[in-house]
mmCIF file as gemmi writes it, N, C-alpha and C atoms, coordinates in Angstrom:
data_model
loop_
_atom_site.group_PDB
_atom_site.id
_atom_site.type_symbol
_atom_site.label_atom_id
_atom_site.label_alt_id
_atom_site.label_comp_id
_atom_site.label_asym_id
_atom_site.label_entity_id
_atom_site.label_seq_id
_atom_site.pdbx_PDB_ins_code
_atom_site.Cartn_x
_atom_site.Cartn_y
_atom_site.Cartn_z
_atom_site.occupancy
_atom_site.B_iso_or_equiv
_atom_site.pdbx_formal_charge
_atom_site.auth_seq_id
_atom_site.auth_asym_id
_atom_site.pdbx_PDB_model_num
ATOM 1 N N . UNK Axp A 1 ? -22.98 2.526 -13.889 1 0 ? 1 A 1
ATOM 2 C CA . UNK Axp A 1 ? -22.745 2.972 -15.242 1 0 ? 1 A 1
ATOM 3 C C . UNK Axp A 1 ? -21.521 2.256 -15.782 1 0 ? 1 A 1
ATOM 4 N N . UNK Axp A 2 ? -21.798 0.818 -16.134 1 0 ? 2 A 1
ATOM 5 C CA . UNK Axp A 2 ? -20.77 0.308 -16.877 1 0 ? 2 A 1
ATOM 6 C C . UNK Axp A 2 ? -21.127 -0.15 -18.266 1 0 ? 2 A 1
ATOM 7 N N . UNK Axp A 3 ? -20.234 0.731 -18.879 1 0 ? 3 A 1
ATOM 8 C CA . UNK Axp A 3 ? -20.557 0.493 -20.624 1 0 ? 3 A 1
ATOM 9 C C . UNK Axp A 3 ? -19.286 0.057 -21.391 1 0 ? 3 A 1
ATOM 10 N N . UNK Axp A 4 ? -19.493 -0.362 -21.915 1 0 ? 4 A 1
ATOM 11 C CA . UNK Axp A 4 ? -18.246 -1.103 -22.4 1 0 ? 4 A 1
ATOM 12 C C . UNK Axp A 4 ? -18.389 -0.871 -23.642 1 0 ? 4 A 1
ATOM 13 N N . UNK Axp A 5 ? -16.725 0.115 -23.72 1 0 ? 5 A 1
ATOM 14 C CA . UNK Axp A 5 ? -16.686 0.467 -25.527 1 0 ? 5 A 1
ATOM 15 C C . UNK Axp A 5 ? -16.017 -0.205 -26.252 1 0 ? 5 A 1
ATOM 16 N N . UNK Axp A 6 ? -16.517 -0.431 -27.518 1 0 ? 6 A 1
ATOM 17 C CA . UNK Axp A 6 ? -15.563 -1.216 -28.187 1 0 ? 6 A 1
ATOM 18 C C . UNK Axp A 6 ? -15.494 -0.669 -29.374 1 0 ? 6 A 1
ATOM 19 N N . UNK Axp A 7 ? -14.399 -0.013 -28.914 1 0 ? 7 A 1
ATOM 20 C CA . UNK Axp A 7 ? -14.088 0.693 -30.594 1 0 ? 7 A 1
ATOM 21 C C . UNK Axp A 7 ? -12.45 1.191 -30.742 1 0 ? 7 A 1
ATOM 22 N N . UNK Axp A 8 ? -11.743 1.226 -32.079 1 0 ? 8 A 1
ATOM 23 C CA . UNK Axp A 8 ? -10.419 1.336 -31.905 1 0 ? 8 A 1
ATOM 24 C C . UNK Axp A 8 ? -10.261 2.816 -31.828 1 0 ? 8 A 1
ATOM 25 N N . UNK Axp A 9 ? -8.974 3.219 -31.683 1 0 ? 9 A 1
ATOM 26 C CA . UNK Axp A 9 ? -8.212 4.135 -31.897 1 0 ? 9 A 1
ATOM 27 C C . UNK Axp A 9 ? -8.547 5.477 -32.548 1 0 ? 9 A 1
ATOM 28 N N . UNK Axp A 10 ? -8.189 4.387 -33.746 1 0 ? 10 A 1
ATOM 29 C CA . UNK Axp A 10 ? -8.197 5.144 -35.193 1 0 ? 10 A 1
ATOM 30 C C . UNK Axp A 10 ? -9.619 5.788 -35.207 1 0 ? 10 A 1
ATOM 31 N N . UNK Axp A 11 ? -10.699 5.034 -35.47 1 0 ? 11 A 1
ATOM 32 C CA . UNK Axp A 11 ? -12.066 5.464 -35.537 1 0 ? 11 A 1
ATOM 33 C C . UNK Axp A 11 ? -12.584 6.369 -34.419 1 0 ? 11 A 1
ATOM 34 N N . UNK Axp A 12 ? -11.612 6.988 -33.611 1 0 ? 12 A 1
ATOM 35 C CA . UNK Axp A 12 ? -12.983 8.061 -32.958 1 0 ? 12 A 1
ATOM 36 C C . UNK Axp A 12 ? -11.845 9.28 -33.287 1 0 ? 12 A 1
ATOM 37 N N . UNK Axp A 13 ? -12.249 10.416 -33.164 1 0 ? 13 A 1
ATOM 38 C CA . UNK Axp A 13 ? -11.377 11.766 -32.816 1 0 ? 13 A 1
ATOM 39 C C . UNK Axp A 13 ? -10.696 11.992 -32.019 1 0 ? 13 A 1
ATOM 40 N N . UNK Axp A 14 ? -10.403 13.087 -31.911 1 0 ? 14 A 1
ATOM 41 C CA . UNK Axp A 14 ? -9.222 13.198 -30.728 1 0 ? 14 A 1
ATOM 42 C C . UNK Axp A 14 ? -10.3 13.668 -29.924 1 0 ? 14 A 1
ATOM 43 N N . UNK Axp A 15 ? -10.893 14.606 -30.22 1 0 ? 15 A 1
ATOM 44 C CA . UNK Axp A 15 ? -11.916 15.091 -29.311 1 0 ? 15 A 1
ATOM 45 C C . UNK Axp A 15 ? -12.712 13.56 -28.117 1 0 ? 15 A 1
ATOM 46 N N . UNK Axp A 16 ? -13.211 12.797 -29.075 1 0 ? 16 A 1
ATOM 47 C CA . UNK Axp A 16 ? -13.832 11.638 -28.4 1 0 ? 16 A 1
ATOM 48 C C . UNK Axp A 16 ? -12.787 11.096 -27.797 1 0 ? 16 A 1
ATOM 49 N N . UNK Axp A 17 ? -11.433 10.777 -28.167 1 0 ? 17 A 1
ATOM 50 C CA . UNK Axp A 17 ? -10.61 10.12 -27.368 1 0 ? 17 A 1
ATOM 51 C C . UNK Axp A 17 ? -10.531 10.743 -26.089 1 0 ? 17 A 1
ATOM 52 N N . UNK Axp A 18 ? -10.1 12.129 -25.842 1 0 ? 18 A 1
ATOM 53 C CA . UNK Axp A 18 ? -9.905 13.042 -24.567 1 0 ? 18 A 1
ATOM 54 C C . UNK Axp A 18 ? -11.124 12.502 -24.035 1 0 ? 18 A 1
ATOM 55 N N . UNK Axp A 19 ? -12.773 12.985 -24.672 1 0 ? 19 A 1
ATOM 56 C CA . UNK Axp A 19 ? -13.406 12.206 -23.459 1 0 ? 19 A 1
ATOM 57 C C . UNK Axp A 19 ? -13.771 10.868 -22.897 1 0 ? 19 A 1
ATOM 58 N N . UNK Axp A 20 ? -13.21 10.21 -23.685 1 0 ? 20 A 1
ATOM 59 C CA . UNK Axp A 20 ? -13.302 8.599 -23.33 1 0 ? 20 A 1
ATOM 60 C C . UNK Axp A 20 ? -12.084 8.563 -22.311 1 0 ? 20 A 1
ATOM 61 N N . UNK Axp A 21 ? -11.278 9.255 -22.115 1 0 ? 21 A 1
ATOM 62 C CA . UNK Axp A 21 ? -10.248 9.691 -21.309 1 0 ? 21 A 1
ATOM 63 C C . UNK Axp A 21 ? -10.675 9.97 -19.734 1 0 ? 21 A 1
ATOM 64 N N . UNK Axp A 22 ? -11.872 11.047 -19.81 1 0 ? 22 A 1
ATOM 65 C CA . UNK Axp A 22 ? -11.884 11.781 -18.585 1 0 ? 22 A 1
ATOM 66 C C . UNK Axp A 22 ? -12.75 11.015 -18.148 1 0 ? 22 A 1
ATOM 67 N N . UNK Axp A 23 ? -13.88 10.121 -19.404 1 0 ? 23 A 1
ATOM 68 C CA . UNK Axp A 23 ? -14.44 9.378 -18.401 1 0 ? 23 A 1
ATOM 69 C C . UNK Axp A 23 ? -14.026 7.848 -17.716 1 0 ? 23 A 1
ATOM 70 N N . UNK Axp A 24 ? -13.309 7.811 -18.609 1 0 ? 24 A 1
ATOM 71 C CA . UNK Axp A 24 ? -12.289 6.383 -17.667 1 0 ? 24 A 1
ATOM 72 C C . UNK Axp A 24 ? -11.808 6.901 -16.515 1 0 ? 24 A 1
ATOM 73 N N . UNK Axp A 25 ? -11.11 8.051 -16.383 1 0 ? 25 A 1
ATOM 74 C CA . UNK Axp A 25 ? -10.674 8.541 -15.501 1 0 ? 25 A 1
ATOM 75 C C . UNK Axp A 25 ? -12.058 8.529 -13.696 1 0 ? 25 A 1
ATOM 76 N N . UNK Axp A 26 ? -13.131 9.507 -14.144 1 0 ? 26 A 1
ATOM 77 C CA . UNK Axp A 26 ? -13.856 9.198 -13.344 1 0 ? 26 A 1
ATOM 78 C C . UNK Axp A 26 ? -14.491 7.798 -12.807 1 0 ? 26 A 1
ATOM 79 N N . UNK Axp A 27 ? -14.653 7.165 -13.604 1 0 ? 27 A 1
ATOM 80 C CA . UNK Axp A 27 ? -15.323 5.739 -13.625 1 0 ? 27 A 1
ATOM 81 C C . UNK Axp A 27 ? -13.986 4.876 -12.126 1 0 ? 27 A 1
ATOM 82 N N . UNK Axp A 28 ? -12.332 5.556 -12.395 1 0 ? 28 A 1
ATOM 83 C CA . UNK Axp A 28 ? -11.434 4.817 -11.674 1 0 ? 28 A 1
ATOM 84 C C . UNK Axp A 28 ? -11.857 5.803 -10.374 1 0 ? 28 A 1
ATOM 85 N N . UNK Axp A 29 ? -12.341 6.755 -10.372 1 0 ? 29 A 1
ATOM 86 C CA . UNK Axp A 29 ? -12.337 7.729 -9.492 1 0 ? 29 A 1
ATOM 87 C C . UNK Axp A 29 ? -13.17 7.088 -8.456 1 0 ? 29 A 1
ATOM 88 N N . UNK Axp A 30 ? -14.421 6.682 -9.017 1 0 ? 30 A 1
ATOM 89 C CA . UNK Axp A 30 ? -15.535 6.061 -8.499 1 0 ? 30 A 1
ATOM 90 C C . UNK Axp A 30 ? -15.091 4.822 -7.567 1 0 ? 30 A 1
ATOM 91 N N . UNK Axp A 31 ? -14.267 4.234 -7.553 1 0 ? 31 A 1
ATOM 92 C CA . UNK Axp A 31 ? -13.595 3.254 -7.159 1 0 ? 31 A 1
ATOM 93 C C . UNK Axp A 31 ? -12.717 3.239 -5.736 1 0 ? 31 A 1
ATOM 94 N N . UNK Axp A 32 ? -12.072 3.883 -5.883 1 0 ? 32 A 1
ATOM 95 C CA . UNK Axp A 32 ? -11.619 4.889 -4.799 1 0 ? 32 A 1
ATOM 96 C C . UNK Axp A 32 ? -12.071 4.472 -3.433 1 0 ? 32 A 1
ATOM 97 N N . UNK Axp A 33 ? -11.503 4.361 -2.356 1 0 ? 33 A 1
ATOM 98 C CA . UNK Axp A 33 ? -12.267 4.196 -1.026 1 0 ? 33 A 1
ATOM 99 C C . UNK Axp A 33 ? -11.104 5.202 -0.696 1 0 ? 33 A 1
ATOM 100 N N . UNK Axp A 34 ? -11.798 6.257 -0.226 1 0 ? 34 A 1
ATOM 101 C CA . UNK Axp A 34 ? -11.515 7.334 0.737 1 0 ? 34 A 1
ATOM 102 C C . UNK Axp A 34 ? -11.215 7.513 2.109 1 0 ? 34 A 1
ATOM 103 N N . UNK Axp A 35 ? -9.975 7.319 2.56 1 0 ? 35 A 1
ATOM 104 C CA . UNK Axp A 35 ? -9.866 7.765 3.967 1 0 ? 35 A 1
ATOM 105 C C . UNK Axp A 35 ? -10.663 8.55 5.076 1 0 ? 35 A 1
ATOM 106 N N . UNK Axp A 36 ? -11.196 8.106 6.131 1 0 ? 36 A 1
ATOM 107 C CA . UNK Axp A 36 ? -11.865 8.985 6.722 1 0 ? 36 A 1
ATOM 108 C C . UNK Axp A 36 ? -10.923 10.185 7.374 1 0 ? 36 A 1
ATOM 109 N N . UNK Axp A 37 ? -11.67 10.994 8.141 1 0 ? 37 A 1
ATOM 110 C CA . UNK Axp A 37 ? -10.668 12.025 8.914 1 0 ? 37 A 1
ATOM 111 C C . UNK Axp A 37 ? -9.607 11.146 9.612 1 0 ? 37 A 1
ATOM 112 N N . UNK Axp A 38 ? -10.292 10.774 10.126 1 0 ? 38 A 1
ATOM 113 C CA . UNK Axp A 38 ? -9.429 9.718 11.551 1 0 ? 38 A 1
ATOM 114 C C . UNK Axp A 38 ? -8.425 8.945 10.925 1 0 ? 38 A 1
ATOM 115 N N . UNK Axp A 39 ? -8.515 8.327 9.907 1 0 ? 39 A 1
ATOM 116 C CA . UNK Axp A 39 ? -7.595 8.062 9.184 1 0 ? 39 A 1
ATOM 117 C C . UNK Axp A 39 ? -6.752 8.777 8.564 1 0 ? 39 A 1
ATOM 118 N N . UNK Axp A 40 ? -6.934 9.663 7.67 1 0 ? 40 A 1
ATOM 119 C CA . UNK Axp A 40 ? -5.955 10.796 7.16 1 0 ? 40 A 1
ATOM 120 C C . UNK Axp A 40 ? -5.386 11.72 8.487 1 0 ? 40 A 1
ATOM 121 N N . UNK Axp A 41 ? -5.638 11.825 9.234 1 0 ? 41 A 1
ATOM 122 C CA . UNK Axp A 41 ? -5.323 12.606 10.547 1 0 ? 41 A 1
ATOM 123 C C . UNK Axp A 41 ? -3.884 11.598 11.075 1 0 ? 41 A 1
ATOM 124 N N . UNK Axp A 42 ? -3.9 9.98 11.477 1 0 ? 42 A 1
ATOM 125 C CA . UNK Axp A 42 ? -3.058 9.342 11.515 1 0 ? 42 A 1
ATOM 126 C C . UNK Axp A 42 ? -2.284 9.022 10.789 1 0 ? 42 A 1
ATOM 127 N N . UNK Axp A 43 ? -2.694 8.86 9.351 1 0 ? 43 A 1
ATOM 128 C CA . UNK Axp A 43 ? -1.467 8.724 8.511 1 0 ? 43 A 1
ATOM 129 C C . UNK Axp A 43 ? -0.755 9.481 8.051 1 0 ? 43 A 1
ATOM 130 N N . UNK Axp A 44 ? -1.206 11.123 8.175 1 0 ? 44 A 1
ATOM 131 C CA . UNK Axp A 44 ? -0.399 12.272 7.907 1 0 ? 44 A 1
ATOM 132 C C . UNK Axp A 44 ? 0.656 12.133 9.414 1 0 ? 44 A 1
ATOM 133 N N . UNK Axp A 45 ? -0.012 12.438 10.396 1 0 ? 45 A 1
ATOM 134 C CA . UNK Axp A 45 ? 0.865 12.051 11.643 1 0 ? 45 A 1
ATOM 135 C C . UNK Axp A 45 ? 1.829 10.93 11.484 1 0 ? 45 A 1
ATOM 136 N N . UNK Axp A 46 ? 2.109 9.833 10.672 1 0 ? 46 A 1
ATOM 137 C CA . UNK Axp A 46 ? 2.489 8.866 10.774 1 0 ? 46 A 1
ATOM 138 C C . UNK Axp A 46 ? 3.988 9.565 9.698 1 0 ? 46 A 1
ATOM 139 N N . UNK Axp A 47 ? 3.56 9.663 8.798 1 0 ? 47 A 1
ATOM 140 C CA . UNK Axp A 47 ? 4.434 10.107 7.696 1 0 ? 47 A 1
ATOM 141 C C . UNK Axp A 47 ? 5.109 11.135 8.177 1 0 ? 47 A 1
ATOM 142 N N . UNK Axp A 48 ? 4.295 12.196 9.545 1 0 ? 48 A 1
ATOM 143 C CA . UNK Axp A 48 ? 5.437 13.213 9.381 1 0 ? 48 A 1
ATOM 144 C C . UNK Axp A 48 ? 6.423 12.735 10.351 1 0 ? 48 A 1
ATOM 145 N N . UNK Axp A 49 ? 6.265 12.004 11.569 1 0 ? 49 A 1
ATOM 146 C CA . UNK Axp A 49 ? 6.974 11.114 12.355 1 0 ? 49 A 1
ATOM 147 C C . UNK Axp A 49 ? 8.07 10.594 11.374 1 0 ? 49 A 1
ATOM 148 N N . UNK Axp A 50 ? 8.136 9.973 10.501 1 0 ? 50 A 1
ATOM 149 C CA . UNK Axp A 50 ? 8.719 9.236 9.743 1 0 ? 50 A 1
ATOM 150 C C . UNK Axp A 50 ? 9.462 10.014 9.51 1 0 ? 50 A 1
ATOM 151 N N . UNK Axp A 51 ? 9.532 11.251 8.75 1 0 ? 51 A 1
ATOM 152 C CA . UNK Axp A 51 ? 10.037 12.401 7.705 1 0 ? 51 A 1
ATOM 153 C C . UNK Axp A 51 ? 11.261 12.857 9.026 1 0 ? 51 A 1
ATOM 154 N N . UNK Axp A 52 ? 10.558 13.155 9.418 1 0 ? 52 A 1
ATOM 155 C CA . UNK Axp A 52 ? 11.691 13.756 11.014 1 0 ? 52 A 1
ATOM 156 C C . UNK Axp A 52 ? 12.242 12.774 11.758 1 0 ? 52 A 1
ATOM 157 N N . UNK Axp A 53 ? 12.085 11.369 11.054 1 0 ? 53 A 1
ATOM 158 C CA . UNK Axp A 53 ? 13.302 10.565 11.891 1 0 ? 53 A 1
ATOM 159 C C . UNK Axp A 53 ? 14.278 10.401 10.653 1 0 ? 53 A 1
ATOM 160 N N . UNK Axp A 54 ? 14.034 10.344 9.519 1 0 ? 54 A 1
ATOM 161 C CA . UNK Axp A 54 ? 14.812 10.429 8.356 1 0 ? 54 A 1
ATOM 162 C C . UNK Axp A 54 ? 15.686 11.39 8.451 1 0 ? 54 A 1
ATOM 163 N N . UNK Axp A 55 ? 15.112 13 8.466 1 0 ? 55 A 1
ATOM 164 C CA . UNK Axp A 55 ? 15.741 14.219 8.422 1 0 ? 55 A 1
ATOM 165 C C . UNK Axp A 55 ? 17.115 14.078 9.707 1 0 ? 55 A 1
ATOM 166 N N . UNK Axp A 56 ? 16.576 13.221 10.776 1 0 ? 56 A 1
ATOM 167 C CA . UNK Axp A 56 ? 17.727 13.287 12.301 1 0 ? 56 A 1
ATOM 168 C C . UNK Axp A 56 ? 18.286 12.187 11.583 1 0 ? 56 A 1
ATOM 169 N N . UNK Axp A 57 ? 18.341 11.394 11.033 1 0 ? 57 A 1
ATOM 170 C CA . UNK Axp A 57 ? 19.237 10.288 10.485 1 0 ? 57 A 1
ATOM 171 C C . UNK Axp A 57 ? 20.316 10.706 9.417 1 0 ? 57 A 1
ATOM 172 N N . UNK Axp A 58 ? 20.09 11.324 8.87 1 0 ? 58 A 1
ATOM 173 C CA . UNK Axp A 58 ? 20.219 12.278 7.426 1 0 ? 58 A 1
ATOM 174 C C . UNK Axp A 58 ? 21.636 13.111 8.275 1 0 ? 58 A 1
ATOM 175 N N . UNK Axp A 59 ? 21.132 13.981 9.026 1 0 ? 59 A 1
ATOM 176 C CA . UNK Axp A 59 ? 22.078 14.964 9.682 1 0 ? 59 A 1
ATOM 177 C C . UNK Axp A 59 ? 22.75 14.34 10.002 1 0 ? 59 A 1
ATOM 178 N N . UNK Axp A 60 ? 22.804 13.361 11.252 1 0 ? 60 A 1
ATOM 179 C CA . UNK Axp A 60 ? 24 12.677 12.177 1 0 ? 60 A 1
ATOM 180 C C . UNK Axp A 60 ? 24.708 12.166 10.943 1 0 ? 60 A 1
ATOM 181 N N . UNK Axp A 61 ? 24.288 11.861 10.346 1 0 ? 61 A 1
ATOM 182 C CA . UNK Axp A 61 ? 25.388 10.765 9.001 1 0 ? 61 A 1
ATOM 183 C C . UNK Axp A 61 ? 25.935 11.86 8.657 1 0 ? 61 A 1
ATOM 184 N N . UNK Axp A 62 ? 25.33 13.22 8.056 1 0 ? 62 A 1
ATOM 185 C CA . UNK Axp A 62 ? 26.31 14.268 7.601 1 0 ? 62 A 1
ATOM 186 C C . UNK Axp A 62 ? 27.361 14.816 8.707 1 0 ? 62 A 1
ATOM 187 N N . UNK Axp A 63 ? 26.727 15.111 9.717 1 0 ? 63 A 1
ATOM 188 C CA . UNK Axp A 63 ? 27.63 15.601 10.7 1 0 ? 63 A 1
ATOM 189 C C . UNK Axp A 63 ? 28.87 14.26 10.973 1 0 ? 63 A 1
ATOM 190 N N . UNK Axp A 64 ? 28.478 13.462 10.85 1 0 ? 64 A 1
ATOM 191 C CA . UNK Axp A 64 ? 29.964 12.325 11.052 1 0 ? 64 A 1
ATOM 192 C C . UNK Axp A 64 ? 31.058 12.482 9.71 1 0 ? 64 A 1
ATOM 193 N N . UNK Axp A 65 ? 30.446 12.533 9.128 1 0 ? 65 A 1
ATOM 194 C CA . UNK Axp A 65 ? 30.796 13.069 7.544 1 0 ? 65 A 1
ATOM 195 C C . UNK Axp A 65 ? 31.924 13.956 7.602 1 0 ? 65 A 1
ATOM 196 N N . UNK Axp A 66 ? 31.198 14.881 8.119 1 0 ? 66 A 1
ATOM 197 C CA . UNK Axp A 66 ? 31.998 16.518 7.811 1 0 ? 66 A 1
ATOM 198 C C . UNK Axp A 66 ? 32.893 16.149 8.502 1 0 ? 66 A 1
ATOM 199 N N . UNK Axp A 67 ? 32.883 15.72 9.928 1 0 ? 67 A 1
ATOM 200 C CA . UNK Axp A 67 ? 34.13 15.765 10.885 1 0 ? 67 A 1
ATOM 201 C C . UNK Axp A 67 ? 34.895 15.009 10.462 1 0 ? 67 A 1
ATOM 202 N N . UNK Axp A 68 ? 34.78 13.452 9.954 1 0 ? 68 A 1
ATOM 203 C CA . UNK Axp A 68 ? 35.641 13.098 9.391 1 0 ? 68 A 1
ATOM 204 C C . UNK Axp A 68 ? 36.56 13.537 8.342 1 0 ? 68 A 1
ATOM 205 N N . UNK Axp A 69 ? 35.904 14.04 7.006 1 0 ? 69 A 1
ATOM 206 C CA . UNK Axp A 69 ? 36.467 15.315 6.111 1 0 ? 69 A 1
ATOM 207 C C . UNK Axp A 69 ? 37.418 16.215 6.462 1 0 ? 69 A 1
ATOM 208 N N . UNK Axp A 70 ? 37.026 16.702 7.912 1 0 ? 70 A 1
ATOM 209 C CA . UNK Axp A 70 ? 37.68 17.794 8.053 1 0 ? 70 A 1
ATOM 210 C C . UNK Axp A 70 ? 39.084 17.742 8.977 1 0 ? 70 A 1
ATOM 211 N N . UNK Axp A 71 ? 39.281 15.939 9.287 1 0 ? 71 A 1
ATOM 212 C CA . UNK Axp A 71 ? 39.757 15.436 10.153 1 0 ? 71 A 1
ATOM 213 C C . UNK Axp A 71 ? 41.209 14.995 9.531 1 0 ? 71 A 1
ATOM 214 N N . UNK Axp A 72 ? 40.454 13.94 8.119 1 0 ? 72 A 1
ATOM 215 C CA . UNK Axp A 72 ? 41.471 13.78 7.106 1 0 ? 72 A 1
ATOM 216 C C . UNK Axp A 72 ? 42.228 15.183 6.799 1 0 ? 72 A 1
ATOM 217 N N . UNK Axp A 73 ? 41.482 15.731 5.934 1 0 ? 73 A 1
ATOM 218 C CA . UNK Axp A 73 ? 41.846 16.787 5.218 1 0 ? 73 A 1
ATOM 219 C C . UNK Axp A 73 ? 42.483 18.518 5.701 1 0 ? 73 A 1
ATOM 220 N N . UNK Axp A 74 ? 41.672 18.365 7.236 1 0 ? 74 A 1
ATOM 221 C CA . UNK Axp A 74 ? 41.382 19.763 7.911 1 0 ? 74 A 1
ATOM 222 C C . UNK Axp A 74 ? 43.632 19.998 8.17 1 0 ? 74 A 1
């Protein structure tokens, strides 16, 4: 289903615009290649690996932080 509109702006409604909207929208939808399980299963695993080496990276930098802070200042 490829149709090709050619028409401006001005000349349709708002109404027609919204759905020339939702159906562009689906048409990109259609396009899409979808992760299988096995895939979304690893790349969620992958990202949360990631997230929790950030979060331990995150801390130690704060915790060096504070002590220093409190080292100057304490």
């Amino acid at each position: 289903m490829t149709e090709e509109i050619v028409t401006t702006e001005e000349s349709q409604s708002l109404f027609g615009r919204i759905g020339l909207f939702y159906r562009q929208i689906v048409s990109e939808l259609r396009k899409v290649v979808w992760p299988t399980k096995n895939q979304l299963t690893t790349y969620t695993a992958v990202v949360l690996v990631f997230v929790c080496f950030v979060i331990l990276v995150v801390s130690i930098f704060d915790l060096v932080l504070t002590k220093i802070v409190f080292w100057v200042f304490g």
